[in-house]
N, C-alpha and C positions, 0 to 999 in steps of 0.2 A: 924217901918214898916218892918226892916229887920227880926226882927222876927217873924212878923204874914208873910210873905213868907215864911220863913223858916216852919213856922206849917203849911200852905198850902199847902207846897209842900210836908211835912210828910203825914200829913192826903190824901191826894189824893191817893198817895203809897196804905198807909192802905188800903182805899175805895177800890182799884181797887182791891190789894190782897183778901181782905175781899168777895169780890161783888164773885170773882172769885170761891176759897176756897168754899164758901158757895153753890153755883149754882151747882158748882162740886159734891161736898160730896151728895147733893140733890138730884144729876141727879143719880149717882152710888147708891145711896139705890132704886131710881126707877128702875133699871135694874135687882134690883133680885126680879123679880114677881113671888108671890107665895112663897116667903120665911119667913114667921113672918111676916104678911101682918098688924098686928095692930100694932107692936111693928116698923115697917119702917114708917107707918104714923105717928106714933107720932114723932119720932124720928125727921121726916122731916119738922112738927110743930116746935120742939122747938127752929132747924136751923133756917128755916125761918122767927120765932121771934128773935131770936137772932142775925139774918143776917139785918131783919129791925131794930132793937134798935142799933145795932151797928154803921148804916149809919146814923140815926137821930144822936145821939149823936156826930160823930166823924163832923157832916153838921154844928152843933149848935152849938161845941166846938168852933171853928175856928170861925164861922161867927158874934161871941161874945166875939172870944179872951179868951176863959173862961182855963185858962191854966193848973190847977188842974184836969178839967173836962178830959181836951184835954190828961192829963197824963195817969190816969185811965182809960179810952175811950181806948188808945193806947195799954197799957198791955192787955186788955182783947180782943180785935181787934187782937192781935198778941197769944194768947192761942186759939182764937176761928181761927185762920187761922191754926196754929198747930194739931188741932185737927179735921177739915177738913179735911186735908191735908191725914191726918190718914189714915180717913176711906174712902175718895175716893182712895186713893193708894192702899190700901189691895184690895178692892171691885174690881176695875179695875183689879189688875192682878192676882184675881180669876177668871173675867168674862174670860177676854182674854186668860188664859189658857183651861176654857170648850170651848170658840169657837173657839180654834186652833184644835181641836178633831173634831168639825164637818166639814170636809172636800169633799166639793160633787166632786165628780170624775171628772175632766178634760172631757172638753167637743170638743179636738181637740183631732182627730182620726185623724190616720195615715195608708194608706196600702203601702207595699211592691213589687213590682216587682220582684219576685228571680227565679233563679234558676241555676243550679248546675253547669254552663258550662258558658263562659264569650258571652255576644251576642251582636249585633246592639244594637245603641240605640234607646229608644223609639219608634220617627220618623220614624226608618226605618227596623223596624220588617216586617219580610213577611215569609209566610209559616211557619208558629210558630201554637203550638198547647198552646191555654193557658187556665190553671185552673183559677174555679171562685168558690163561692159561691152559689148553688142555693136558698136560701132563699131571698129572696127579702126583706128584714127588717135588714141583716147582715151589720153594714154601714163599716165596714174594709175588708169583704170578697165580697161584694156584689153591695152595691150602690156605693161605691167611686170606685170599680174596672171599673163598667160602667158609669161613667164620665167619666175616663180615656182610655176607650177602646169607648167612642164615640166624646172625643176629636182629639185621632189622629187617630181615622176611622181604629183601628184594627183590625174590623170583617172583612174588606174589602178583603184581603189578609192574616187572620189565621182564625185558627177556634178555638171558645172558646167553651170548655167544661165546665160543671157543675159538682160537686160534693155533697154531703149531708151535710161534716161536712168538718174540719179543717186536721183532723188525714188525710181521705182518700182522701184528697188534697196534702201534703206533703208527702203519699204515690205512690201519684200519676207520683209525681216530682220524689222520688228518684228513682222509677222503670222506669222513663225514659216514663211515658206512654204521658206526655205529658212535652212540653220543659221549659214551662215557669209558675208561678202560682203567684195570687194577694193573698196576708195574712197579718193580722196583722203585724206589728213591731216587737210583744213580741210571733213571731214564736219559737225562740229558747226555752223559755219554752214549746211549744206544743211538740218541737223533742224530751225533756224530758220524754216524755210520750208515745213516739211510740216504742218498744220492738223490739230488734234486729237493728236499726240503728247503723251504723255507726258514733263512736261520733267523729270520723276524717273528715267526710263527709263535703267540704267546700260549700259553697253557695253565690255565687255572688246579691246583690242588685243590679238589670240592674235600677231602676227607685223607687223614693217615693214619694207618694202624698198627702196632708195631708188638711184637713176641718174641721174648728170647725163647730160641727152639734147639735144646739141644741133642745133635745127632750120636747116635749110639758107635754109627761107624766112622767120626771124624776122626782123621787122623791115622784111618787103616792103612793108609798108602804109605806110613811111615815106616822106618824098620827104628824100632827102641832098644835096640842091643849096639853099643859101639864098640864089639866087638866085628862087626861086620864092614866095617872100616879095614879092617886086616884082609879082606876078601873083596872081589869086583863088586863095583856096589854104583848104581844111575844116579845123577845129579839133574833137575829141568832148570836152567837158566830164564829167567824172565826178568824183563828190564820195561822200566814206568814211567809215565813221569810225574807222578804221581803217591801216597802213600793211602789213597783211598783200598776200601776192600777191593771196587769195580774198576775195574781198568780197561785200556786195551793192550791184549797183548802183541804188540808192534815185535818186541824182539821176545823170539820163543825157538831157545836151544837145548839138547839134547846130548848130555855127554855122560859118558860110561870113563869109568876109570876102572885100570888094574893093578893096585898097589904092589905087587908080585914083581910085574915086569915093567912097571911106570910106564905102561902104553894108557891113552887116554884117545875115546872116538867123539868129532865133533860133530852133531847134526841141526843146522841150523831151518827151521820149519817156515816156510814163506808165509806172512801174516793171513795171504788170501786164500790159501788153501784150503781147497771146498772138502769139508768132515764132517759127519756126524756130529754133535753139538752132544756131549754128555753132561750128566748133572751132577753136581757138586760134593752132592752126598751120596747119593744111592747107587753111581756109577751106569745108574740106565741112561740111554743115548737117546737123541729123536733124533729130530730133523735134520738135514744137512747147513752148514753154512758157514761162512770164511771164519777157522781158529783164532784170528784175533776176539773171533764175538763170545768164545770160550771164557776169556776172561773177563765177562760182566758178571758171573757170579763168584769170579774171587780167585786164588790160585790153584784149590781143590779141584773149581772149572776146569783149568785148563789143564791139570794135572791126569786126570780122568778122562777128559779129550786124548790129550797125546799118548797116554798108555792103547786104547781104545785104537789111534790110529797106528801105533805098530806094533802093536802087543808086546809090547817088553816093561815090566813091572818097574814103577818110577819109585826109587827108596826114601828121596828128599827133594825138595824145593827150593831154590833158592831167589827172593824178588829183589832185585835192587834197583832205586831211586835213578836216572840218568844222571843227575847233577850230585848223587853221591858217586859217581865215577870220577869227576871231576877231581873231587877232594882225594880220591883213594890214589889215582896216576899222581897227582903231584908229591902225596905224601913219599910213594915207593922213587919217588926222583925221575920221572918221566919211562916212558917205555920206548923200547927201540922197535920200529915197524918196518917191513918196506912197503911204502905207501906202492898202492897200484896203477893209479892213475892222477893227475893234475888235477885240485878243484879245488871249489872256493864251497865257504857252507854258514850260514845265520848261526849266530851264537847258541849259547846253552838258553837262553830268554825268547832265541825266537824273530828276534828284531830283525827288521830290515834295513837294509842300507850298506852302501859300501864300508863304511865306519865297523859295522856291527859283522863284517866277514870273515870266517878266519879260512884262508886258505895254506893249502899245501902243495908241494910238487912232486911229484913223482920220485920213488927209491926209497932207501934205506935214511933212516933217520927218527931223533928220539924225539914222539910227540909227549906233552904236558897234559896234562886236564883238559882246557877246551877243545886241541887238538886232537886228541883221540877220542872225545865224543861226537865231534864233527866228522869224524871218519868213522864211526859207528852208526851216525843218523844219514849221514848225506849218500843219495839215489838219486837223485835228476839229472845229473849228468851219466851215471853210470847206464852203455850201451845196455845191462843186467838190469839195470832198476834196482828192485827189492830184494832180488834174487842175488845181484854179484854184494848187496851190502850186507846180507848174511853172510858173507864171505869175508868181508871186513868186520865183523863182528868178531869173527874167529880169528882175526889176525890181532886183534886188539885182546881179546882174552889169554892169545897165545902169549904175546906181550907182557901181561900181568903176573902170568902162571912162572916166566921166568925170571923178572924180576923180583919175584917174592923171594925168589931162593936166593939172593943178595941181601938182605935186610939183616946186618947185623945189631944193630942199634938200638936198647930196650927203650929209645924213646920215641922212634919210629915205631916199634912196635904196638905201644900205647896210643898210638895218634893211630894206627892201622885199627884197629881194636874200636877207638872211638868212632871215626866215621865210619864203619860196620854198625857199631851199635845203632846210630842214629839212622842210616840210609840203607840196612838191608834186614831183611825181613827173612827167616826160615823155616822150617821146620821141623830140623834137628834141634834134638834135646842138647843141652850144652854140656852132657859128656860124651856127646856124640862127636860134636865140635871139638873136644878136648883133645877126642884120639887122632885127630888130624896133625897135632903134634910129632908121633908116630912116625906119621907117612912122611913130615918134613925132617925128621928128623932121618931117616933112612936114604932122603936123598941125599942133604948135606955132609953126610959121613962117607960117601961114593966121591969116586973122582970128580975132581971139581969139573971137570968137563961133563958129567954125565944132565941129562936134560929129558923132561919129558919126551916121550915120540908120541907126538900128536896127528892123528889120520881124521883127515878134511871130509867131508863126503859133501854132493851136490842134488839136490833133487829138480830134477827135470819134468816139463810137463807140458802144455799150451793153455792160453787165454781161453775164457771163455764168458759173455757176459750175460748171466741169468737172472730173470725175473724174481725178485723177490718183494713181492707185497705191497712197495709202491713204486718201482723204476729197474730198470732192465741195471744189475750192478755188475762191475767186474771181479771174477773168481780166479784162483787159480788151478785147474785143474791137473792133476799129477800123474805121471806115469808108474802105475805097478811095477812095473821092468824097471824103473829107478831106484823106487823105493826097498824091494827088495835086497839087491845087495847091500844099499845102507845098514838095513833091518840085518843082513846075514853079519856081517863086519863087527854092530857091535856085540851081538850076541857071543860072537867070537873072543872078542873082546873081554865080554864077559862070563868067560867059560862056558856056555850052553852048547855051542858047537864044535866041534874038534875045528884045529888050525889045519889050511887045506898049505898041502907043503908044493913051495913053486918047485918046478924043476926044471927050466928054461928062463934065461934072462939073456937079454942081447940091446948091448949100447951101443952108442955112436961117439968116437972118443970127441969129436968137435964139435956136439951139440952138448949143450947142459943138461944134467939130470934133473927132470920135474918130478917130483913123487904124482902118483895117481891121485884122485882127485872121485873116491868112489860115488856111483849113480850118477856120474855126470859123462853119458852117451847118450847119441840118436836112438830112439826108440818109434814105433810106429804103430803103435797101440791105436784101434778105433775111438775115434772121439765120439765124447756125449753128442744126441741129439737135441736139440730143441723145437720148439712148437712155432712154426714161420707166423709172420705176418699175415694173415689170408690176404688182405687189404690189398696185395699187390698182387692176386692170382685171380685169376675167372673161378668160377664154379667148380668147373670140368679140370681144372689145375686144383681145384683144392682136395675136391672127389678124388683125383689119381695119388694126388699126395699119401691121404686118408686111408685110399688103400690098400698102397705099399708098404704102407707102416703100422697097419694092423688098427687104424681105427676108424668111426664112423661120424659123417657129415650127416648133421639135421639142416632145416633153413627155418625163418622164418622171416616173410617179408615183409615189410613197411614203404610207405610210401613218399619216397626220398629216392638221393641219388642222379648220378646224368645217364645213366639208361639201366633199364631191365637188366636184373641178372648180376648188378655189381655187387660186390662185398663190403657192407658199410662197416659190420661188428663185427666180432668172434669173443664166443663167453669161457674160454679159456688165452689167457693173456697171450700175446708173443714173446719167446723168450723162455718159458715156462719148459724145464727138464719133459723129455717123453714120459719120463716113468713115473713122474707126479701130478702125470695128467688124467682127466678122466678119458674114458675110450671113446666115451661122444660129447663132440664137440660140436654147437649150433652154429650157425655162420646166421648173420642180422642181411637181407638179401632185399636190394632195391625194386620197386613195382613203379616203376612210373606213369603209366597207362600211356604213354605217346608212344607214338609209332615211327617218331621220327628217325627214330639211331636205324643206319643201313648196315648192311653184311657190307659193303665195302670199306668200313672204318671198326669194327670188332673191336673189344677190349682182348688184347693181346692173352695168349694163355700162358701165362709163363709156366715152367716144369721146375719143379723142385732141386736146384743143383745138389747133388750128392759127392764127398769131397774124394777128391780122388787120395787113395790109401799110397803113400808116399814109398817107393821104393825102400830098401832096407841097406844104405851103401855100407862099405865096410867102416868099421868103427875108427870117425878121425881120431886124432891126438886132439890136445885140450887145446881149443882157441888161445893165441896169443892176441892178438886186435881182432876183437871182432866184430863185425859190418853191424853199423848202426839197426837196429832193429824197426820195422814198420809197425806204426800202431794198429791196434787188431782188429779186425773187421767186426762189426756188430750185427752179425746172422746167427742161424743158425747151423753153418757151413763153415762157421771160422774154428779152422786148423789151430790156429796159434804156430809162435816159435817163428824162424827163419827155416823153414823147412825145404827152401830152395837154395840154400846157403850150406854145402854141408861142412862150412868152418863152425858154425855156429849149431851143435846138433839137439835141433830138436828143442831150441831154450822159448820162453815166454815172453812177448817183449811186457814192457812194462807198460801198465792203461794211462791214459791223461790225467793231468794235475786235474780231475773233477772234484777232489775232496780236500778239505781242510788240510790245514798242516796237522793237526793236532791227528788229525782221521793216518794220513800218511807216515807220517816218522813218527 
């Protein structure tokens, strides 16, 4: 009797390990759907035969005393627990490293109370001028401000003012025009980005308030079928250096994929480019201004931005860390690039000094981690600036894309897996990510030569530098004619459009074949206007101005000035877009009552230069060296680009180091 307890109580053990083991291993091959979907059902068959014969036998062993049985029973009850064990454990912490990637943004919002001078609390504010948000869909600028300002009955005794955007909010504050202003938490990234601050400039939080708000529509930009992986389907690359929700988005890429015919289009978005600014949640757009500032409400920001700027429906997102680039190129064994040009560039930290440099030279050759993030940040020397290092962006992903499909090794592949887990951020569900398997798996069964075909495209456009709320900043503004064929390419890409069939091609046997390089031509699209300086025109130059462009001079004078009639003020800034101006504009006009100023020394009248509209030469081939670029005139007159150069058609030069590192890479 002490024995058959003794086998009871083994066998139970077994049963229970067994019962466990077995359900486990069953459950984790059901979790990768869509993965080898015939080769997991069987799999899960011969478990679950194996899981019943093992409980029959180890029931019948014991319940007959049968001790030979009970032996054999046990050895294979403990290989089939082992083996379980296996493949539930790998399986599980595959899944668990793709779902620690998709991380949906925090849904508790926080606004600020700041401002620049220490005040009452709350409670006992009075005569206070405070900023707000005018968008009513802003829930850190806008609706949490007015919970707060209808809790403790702020409008009672201050006056709250509205603004358009964030920048001319915190412009607001530090010109003192008004005392106090409701903002984001992740303010001090937005100071980053206002030109000419003060970065000693301190700021007291008088008050925070904070509500998880959640959006009914987050999350709609997603596609939750991975079966849509099988079909063309958008990817937005964004790159941080950071793993805050607010960011800037420095690198903001656009790629279409066609799993069909493994064509993939790359469209890399210049940081500065002047766009409407949409919202987070609600997809409604306001005010215009540079798509880096998209991403201070998060990746849905700029997600909604960039659909918005070329209408093509974004499926998923993808953020990753800069310095998890790092770890990801060394893990895949370096990438082979042909670097474009010679440079040197400050580490992944930022540091200065020749110690801290990692340079490159020009051609073909396999960068490592800092390497290739150094040719992914670095634009100071580049004749392109910002523009040719989205260009190296794409050579660097191109990079990646094909050395993935080298990765034999399940240990590299777990170290791949890992730093995703920790340094990227998505959107896809992770059997979204699963069915990506799929796609590798279709190329790696293709001739080993077969390879992505990857189409570059370039958006073109001119400098432009506009007034925004506290300092005339630099934008980039773009060419339609550019943007278009990009926009026609990937939609093509992505089946929306029929493929237009070439039917003329003509080489040159002793020159190299370049692939096209689509939206990167001259174009000669009319530039935005701006609102001049009056300061530097007579009356009679401001009046002709005024008239020509359809709006109306008031005056009014004061007594100042070195003679009669000069232009001291104007109550719409310089710099300031036409089309967000008002139509009348006062000019502040000097009275000095002397007599002395003669007609033989006049304040000159200068006339408004109007820029002349650039010939349309025929369309160069792609710049091989191109002429260093002039920096760009600060009018209202500035063209932008080398538009005198027509090796260089029509490009942007790049603005002066005025803004931080952190503001610039």
């Amino acid at each position: 009797m002490g024995k058959l307890k003794t086998y009871k109580i083994i066998s139970g053990i077994l049963l229970i390990l067994t019962i466990i083991a077995g359900v486990g291993a069953i459950y984790s091959l059901y979790l990768l759907t869509g993965v080898e979907t015939f080769y997991r059902i069987m799999v899960c068959l011969l478990l679950a035969i194996g899981l019943t014969t093992l409980i029959y036998s180890l029931l019948d062993s014991v319940k007959y005393y049968k001790k030979k049985k009970f032996i054999i029973t046990s050895i294979f009850s403990g290989l089939f627990i082992i083996l379980s064990l296996i493949i539930a454990i790998i399986i599980f912490i595959v899944y668990g490293k793709l779902n620690n990637t998709n991380r949906k943004e925090d849904d508790l919002h926080t606004t600020i109370l700041l401002s620049i001078e220490e005040k009452a609390e709350l409670e006992n504010l009075s005569e206070q001028k405070i900023g707000i948000i005018e968008n009513t869909e802003d829930i850190e600028g806008n609706i949490l401000p007015n919970e707060v300002i209808k809790k403790y009955k702020l409008n009672k005794n201050n006056e709250i003012k509205q603004y358009t955007d964030s920048i001319s909010l915190l412009s607001a504050l530090i010109k003192k025009e008004v005392d106090l202003i409701f903002i984001s938490k992740d303010y001090q990234i937005m100071l980053k980005n206002i030109e000419g601050v003060d970065k000693n400039q301190k700021f007291y939080e008088i008050a925070k308030y904070e509500k998880r708000i959640k959006q009914e529509n987050d999350g709609d930009n997603v596609a939750a079928d991975p079966s849509k992986l099988n079909k063309p389907f958008t990817i937005l690359l964004l790159g941080a250096d950071s793993d805050e929700k607010s960011f800037n988005g420095d690198t903001i890429m656009l790629v279409t994929f066609n799993p069909q015919t493994l064509n993939a289009t790359m469209f890399s978005i210049p940081r500065d480019t002047y766009v409407p600014i949409c919202n987070a949640y609600s997809k409604k757009c306001g005010a215009e201004s540079k798509i880096t500032h998209s991403a201070w409400s998060g990746a849905n920001g700029v997600l909604n931005t960039v659909e918005n700027f070329t209408g093509i429906k974004i499926d998923y997102y993808v953020k990753i860390n800069f310095k998890g680039l790092i770890d990801l190129v060394n893990i895949l064994g370096g990438i082979e690039v042909d670097v474009p040009v010679k440079f040197c560039e400050s580490n992944e930290d930022r540091l200065i000094g020749p110690e801290y440099e990692i340079c490159l030279d020009k051609g073909i050759q396999t960068l490592n981690g800092q390497q290739a993030l150094a040719l992914a940040r670095h634009r100071k020397t580049l004749p392109l600036g910002d523009f040719q290092r989205g260009q190296n962006q794409q050579l660097v992903v191109e990079g990646m894309i094909n050395k993935v499909k080298t990765v034999r090794s399940v240990k590299d592949f777990y170290n791949i897996l890992d730093t995703l887990s920790k340094n990227l951020e998505t959107s896809m569900t992770t059997d979204e990510m699963l069915a990506f398997y799929n796609i590798g798996k279709s190329i790696l069964l293709k001739d080993e030569d077969v390879s992505i075909n990857i189409t570059k495209t370039f958006l073109t456009g001119y400098d432009l530098y506009i007034y925004e709320g506290y300092s005339n900043t630099y934008t980039f503004q773009y060419y339609k004619q550019s943007l278009n064929p990009i926009i026609k390419a990937m939609k093509i890409n992505l089946g929306l459009e029929p493929l237009e069939e070439i039917k003329t091609f003509s080489f040159n046997i002793k020159e190299p074949y370049e692939k096209t390089i689509i939206g990167y031509k001259y174009y000669s699209e009319p530039r935005r206007t701006l609102i001049p300086d009056f300061t530097e025109y007579s009356l009679a130059g401001a009046e002709a101005w005024a008239s020509s462009h359809g709006f109306t001079i008031t005056t009014t004078e004061t007594i100042a000035g070195d003679y009669n009639g000069q232009i001291l003020a104007q109550s719409v800034h310089a710099g300031t877009l036409l089309e967000k101006a008002p139509k009348t504009i006062n000019l502040t006009i000097s009275k000095t009552g002397s007599s002395d100023i003669t007609e033989e020394d006049p304040k000159p009248d200068p006339k408004p230069d109007k820029p002349e509209k650039p010939t349309d030469p025929d369309i160069p081939g792609l710049p091989t060296d191109p002429t260093e670029p002039t920096d760009p005139d600060d009018n209202e007159n500035n063209t932008g680009g080398n538009t005198d150069n027509p090796d260089v058609p029509g490009l942007p030069t790049d603005p002066d180091d005025n803004n931080t590192d952190e503001d610039n890479e």
